[in-house]
NULUMGU-473588 format. One record per residue (C-alpha): residue number from 1; residue in one letter; chain; x, y, z. Coordinates in pm, 1 decimal, padded with zeros to 6 digits. Last residue first. Example, Ala and Ser with C-alpha at 12.3 -4.5 7.8 and 13.67 -1.06 7.14 Angstrom:
2
+-----+------+------+----------+----------+----------+
! pos ! code ! unit !       px !       py !       pz !
+-----+------+------+----------+----------+----------+
!   2 !    S !    A !  01367.0 ! -00106.0 !  00714.0 !
!   1 !    A !    A !  01230.0 ! -00450.0 !  00780.0 !
+-----+------+------+----------+----------+----------+
This chain:
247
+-----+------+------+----------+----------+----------+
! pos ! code ! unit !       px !       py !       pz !
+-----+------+------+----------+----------+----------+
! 247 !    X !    A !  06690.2 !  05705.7 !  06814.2 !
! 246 !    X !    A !  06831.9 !  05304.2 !  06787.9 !
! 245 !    X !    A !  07238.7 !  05406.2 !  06816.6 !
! 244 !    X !    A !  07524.7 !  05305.3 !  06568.7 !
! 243 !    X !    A !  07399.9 !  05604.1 !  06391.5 !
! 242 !    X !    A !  07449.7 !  05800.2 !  06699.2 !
! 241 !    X !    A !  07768.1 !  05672.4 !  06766.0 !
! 240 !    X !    A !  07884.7 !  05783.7 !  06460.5 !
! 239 !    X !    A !  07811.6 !  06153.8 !  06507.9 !
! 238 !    X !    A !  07953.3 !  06150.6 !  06823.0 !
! 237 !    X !    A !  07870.4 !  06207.2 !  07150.6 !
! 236 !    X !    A !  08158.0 !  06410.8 !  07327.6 !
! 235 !    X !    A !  07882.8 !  06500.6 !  07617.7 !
! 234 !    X !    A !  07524.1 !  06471.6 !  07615.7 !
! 233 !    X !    A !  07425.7 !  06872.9 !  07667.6 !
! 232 !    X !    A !  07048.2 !  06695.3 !  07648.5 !
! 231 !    X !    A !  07022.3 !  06367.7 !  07570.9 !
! 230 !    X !    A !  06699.8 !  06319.7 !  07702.5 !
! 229 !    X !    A !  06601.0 !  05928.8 !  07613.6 !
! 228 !    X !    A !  06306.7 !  05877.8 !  07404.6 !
! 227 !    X !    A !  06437.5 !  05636.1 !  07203.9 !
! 226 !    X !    A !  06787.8 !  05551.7 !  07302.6 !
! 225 !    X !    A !  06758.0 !  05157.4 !  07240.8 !
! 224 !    X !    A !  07177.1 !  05043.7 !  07214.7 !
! 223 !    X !    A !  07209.2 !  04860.5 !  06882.3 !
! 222 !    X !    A !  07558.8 !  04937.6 !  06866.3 !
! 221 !    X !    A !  07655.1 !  05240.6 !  07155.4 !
! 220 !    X !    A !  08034.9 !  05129.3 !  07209.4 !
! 219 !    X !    A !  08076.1 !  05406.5 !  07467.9 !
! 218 !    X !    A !  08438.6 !  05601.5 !  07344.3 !
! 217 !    X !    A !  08335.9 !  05943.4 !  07528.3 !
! 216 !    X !    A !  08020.5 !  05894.4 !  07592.4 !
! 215 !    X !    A !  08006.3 !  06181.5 !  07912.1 !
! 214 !    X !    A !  07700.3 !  06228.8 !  08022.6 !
! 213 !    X !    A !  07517.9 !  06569.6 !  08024.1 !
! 212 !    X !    A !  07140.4 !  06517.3 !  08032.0 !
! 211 !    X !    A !  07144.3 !  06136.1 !  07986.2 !
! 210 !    X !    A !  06774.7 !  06045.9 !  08168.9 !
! 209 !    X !    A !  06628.2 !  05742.6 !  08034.8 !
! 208 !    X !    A !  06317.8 !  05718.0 !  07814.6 !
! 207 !    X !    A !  06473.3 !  05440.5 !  07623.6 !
! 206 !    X !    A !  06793.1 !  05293.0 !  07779.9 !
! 205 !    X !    A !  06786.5 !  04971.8 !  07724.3 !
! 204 !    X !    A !  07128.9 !  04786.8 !  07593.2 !
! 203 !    X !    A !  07184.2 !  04595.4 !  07285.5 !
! 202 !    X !    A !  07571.6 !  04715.1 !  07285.5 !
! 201 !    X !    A !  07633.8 !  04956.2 !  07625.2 !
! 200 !    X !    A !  07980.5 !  04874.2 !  07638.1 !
! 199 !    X !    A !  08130.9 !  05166.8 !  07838.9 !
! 198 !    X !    A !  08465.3 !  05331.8 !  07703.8 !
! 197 !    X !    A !  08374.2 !  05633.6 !  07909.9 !
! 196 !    X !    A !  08029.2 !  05656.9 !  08037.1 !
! 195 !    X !    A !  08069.7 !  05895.7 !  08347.6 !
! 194 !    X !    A !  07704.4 !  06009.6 !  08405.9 !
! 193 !    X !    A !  07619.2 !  06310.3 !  08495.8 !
! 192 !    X !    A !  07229.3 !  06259.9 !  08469.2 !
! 191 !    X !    A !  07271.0 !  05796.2 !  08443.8 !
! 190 !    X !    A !  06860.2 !  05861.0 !  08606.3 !
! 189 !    X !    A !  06739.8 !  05522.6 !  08451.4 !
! 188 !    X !    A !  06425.4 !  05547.3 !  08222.4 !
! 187 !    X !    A !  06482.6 !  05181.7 !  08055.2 !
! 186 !    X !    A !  06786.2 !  05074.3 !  08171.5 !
! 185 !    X !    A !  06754.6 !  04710.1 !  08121.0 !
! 184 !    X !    A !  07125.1 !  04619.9 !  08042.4 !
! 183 !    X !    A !  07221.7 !  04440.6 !  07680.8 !
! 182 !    X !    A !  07570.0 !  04484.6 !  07752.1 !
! 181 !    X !    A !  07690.8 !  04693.2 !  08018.4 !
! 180 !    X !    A !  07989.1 !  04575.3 !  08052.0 !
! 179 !    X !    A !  08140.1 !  04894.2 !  08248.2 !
! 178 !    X !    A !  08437.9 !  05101.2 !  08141.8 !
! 177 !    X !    A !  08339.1 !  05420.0 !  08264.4 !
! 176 !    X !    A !  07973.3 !  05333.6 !  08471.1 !
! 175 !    X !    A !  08046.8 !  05605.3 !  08723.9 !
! 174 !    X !    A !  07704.3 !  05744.7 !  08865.0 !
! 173 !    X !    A !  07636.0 !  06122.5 !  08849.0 !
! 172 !    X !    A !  07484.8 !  06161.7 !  09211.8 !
! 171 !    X !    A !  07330.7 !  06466.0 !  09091.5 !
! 170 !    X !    A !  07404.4 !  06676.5 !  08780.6 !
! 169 !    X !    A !  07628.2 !  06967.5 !  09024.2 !
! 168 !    X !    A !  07935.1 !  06903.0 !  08803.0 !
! 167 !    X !    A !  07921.3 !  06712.2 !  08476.3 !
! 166 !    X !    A !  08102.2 !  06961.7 !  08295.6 !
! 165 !    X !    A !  08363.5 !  07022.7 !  08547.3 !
! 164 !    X !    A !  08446.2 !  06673.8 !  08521.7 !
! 163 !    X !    A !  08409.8 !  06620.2 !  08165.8 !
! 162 !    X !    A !  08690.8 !  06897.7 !  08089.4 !
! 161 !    X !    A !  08862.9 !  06757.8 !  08335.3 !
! 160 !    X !    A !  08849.9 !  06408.3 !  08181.6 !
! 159 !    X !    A !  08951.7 !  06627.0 !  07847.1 !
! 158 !    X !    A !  09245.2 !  06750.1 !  07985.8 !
! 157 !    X !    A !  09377.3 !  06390.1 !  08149.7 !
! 156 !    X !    A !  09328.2 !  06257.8 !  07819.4 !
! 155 !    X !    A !  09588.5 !  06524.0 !  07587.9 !
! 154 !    X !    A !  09923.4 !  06442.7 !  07769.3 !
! 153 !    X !    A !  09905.7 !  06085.6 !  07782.7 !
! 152 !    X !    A !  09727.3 !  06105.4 !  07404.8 !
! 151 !    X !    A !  10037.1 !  06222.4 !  07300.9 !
! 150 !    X !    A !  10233.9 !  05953.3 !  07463.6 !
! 149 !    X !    A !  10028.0 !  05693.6 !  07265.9 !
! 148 !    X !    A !  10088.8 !  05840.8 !  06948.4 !
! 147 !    X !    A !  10448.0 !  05841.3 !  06963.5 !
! 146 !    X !    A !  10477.8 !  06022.0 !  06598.0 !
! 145 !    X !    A !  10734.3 !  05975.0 !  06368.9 !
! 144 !    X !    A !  10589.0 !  05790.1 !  06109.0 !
! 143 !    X !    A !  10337.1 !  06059.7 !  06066.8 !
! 142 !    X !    A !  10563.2 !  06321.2 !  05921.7 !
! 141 !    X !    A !  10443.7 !  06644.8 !  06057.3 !
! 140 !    X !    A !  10152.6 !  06831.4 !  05939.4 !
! 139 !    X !    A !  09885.4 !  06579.9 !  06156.1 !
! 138 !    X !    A !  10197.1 !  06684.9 !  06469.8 !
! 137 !    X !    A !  10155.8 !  07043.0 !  06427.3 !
! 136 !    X !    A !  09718.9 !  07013.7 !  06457.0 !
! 135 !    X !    A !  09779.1 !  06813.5 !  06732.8 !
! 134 !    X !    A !  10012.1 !  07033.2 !  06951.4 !
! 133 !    X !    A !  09764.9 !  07336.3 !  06825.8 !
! 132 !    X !    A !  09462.5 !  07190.4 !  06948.8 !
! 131 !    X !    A !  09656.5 !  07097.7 !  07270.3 !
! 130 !    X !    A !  09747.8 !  07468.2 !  07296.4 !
! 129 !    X !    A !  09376.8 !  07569.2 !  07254.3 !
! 128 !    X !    A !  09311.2 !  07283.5 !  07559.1 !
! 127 !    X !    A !  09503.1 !  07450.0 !  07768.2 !
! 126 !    X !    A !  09414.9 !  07798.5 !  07704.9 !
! 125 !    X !    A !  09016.0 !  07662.3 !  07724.7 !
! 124 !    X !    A !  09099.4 !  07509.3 !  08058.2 !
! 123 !    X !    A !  08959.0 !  07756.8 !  08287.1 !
! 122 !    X !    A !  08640.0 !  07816.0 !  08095.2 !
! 121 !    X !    A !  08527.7 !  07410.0 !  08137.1 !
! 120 !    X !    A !  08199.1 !  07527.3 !  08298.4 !
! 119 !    X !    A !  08127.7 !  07667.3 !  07884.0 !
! 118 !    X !    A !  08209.0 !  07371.4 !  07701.3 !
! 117 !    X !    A !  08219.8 !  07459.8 !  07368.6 !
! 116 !    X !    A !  08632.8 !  07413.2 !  07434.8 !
! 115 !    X !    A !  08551.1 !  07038.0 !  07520.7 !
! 114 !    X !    A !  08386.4 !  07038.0 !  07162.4 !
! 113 !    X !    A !  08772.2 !  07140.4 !  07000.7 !
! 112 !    X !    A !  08957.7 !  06911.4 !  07211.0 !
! 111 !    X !    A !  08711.8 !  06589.8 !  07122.0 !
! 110 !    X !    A !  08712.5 !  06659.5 !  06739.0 !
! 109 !    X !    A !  09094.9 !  06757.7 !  06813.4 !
! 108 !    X !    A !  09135.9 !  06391.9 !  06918.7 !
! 107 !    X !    A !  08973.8 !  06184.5 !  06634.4 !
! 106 !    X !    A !  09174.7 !  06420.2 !  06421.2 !
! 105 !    X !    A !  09478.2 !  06260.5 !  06565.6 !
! 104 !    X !    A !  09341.1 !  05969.8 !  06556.1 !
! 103 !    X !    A !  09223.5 !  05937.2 !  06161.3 !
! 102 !    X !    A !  09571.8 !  06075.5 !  06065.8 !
! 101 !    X !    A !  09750.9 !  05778.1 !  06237.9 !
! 100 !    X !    A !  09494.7 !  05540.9 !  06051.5 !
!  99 !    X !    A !  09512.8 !  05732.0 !  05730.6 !
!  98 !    X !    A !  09908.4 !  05756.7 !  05699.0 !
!  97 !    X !    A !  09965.6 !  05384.9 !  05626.8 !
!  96 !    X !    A !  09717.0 !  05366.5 !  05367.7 !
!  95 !    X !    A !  09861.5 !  05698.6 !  05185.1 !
!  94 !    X !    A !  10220.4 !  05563.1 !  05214.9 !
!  93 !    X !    A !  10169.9 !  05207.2 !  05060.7 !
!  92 !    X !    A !  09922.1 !  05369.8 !  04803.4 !
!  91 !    X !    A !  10202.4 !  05565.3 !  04685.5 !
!  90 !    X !    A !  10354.9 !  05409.2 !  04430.4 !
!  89 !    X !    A !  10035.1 !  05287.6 !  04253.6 !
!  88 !    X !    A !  09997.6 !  05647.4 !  04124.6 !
!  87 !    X !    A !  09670.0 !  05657.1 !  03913.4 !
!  86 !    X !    A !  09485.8 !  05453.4 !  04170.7 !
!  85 !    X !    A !  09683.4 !  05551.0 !  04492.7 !
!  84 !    X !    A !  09544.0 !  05921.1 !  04429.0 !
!  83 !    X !    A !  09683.1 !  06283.4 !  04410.9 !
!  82 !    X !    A !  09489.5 !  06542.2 !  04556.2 !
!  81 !    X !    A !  09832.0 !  06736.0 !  04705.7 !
!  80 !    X !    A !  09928.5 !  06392.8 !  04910.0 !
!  79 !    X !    A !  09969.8 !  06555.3 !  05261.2 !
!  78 !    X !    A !  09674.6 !  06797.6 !  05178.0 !
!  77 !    X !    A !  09475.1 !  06673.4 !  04966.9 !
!  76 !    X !    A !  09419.7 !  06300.5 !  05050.6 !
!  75 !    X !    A !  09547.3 !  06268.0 !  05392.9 !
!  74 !    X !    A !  09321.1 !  06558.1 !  05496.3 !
!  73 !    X !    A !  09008.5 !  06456.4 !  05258.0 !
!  72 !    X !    A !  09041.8 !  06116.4 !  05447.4 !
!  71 !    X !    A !  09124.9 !  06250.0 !  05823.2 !
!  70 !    X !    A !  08790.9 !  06444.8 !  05780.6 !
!  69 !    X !    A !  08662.7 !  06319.0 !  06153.8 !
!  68 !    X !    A !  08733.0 !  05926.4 !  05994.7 !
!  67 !    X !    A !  08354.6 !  05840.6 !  06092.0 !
!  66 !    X !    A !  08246.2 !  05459.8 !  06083.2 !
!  65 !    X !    A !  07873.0 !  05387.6 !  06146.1 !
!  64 !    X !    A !  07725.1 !  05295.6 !  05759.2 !
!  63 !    X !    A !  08128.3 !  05092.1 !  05683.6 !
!  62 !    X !    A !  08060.9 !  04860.0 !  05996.3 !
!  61 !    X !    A !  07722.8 !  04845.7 !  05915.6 !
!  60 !    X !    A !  07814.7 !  04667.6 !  05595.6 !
!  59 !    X !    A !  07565.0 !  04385.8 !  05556.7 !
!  58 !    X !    A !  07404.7 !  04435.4 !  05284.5 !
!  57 !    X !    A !  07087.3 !  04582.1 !  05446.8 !
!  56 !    X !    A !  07321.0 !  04809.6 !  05628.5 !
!  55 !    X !    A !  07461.1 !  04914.0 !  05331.9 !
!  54 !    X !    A !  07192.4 !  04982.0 !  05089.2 !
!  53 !    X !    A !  07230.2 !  05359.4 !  05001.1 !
!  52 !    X !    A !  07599.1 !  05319.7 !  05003.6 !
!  51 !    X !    A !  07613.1 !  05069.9 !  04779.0 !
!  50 !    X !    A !  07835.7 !  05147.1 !  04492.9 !
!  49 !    X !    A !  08070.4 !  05334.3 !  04761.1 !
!  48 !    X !    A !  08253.3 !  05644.4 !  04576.7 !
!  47 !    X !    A !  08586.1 !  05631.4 !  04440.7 !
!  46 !    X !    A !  08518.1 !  05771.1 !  04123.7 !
!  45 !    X !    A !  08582.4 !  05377.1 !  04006.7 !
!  44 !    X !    A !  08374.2 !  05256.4 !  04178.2 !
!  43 !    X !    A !  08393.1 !  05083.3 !  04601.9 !
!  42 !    X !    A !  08192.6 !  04771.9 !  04632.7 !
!  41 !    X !    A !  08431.9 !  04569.3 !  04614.3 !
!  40 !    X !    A !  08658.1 !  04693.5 !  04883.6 !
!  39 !    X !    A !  08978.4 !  04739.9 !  04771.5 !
!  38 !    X !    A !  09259.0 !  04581.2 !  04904.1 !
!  37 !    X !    A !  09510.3 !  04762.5 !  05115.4 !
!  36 !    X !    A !  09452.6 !  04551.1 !  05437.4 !
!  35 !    X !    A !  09244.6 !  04216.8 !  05388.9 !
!  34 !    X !    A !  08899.0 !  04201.3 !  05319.7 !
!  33 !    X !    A !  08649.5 !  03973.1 !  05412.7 !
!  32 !    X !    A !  08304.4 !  04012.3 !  05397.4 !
!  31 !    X !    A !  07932.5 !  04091.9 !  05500.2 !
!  30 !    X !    A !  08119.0 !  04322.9 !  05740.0 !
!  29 !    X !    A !  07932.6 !  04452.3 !  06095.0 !
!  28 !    X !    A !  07797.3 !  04123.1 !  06198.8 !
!  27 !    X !    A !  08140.9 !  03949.7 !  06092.4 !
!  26 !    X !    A !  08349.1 !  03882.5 !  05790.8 !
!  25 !    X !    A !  08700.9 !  04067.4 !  05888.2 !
!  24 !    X !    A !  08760.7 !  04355.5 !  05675.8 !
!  23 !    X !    A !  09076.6 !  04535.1 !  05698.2 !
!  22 !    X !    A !  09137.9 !  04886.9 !  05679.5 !
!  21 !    X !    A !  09331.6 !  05062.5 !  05366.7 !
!  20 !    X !    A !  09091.6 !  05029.4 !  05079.1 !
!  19 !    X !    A !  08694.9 !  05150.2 !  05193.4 !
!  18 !    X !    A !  08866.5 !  05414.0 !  05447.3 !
!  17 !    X !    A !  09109.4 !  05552.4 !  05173.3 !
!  16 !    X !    A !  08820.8 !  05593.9 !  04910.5 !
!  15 !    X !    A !  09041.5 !  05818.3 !  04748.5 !
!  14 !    X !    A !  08917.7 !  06188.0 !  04946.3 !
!  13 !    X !    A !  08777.6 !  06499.6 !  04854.6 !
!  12 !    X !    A !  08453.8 !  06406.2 !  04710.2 !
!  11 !    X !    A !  08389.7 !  06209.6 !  05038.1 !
!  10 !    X !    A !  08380.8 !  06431.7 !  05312.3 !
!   9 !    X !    A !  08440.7 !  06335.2 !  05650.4 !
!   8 !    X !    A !  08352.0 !  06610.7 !  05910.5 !
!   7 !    X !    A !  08697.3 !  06695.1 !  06132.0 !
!   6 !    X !    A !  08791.7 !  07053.1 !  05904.3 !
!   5 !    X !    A !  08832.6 !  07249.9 !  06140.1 !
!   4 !    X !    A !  08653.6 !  07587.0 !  06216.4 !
!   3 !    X !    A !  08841.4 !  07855.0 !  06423.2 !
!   2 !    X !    A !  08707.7 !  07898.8 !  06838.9 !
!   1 !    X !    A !  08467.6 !  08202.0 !  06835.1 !
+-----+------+------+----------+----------+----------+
């Protein structure tokens, strides 16, 4: 049994980090603009979201499908020992900066750690423990420091495996990574297998189609129709995609 993380956001244990330190630009997903390290207005004074009940009708579906895999509470307790940017101006700079590089790297152990539930990917699971571990050292390191972009070098290659072996013996799977497929009629398509990486699949059709073990890995899925579709062993789906998702 592979050790619990901590990469589901939870609120009580953060400062509102993700409604101050992003920007807002006004836009089908924001009903307004915000610039970086302003607070949204919406967000009280416990730090909680005054709307959060009403956001989409509000015009915050940006805020109702975002997902910081626990990077919040992290940066919050851990690295700043529950203190907050409220009651200690001088660090908001620090906290806000740390968030976004904190939010990654827990982006990518949410993506090591379901590759090792992956039972056809058995031969990797030593490499991708170690790359669990690489990632959890640099999150307790100092942030600045990090070459993000090399570490995810080393870490994407594993998880493509991971997906390869995965997807194995699921038919013709079809290879749609990076594909504009943007409002696409797909309605009952056979995509078993399918490589979906970084696809845009916004307004697209894909009710009663057949997903059993495709790989989503970073498909923009807003307003795509899965009703009825078998999603079956769907791979590195995430929580936020399916609320960006018609199910």
């Amino acid at each position: 049994m592979e050790a619990e993380l901590d990469l589901r956001p939870d609120c009580s244990r953060c400062a509102g980090l993700c409604c101050v330190a992003p920007a807002f630009a006004k836009s089908s997903d924001f009903a307004i603009n915000k610039p970086p390290g302003r607070p949204c207005p919406n967000l009280g004074d416990d730090f909680r979201c005054g709307i959060h009940e009403h956001l989409e009708e509000r015009g915050f579906h940006g805020c109702r499908v975002f997902d910081c895999f626990g990077a919040g509470q992290r940066v919050t307790q851990e690295r700043f020992g529950g203190r907050d940017w409220r009651a200690e101006p001088a660090i908001a700079g620090p906290m806000f900066a740390a968030l976004p590089i904190m939010r990654q790297l827990h982006e990518l152990l949410w993506y090591l750690t379901e590759a090792l539930k992956l039972p056809a990917a058995a031969r990797l699971h030593d490499r991708l423990r170690a790359a669990v571990a690489e990632t959890q050292e640099l999150a307790g390191s100092d942030l600045g420091d990090i070459d993000l972009d090399a570490h995810r070098q080393r870490v994407n290659p594993l998880l493509q495996q991971a997906s390869e072996l995965a997807r194995a013996g699921t038919g013709k799977r079809p290879n749609h990574r990076g594909a504009n497929l943007i409002g696409r009629k797909l309605r009952g398509a056979d995509l078993r297998g399918a490589n979906l990486r970084g696809a845009l699949l916004i307004g697209a059709d894909l009710r009663d189609a057949d997903l059993r073990r495709a790989d989503f890995t970073g498909a923009d899925l807003r307003g795509t129709d899965l009703r009825g579709a078998n999603l079956t062993d769907a791979l590195f789906l995430t929580e936020s995609q399916r609320t960006a998702a018609r199910l």
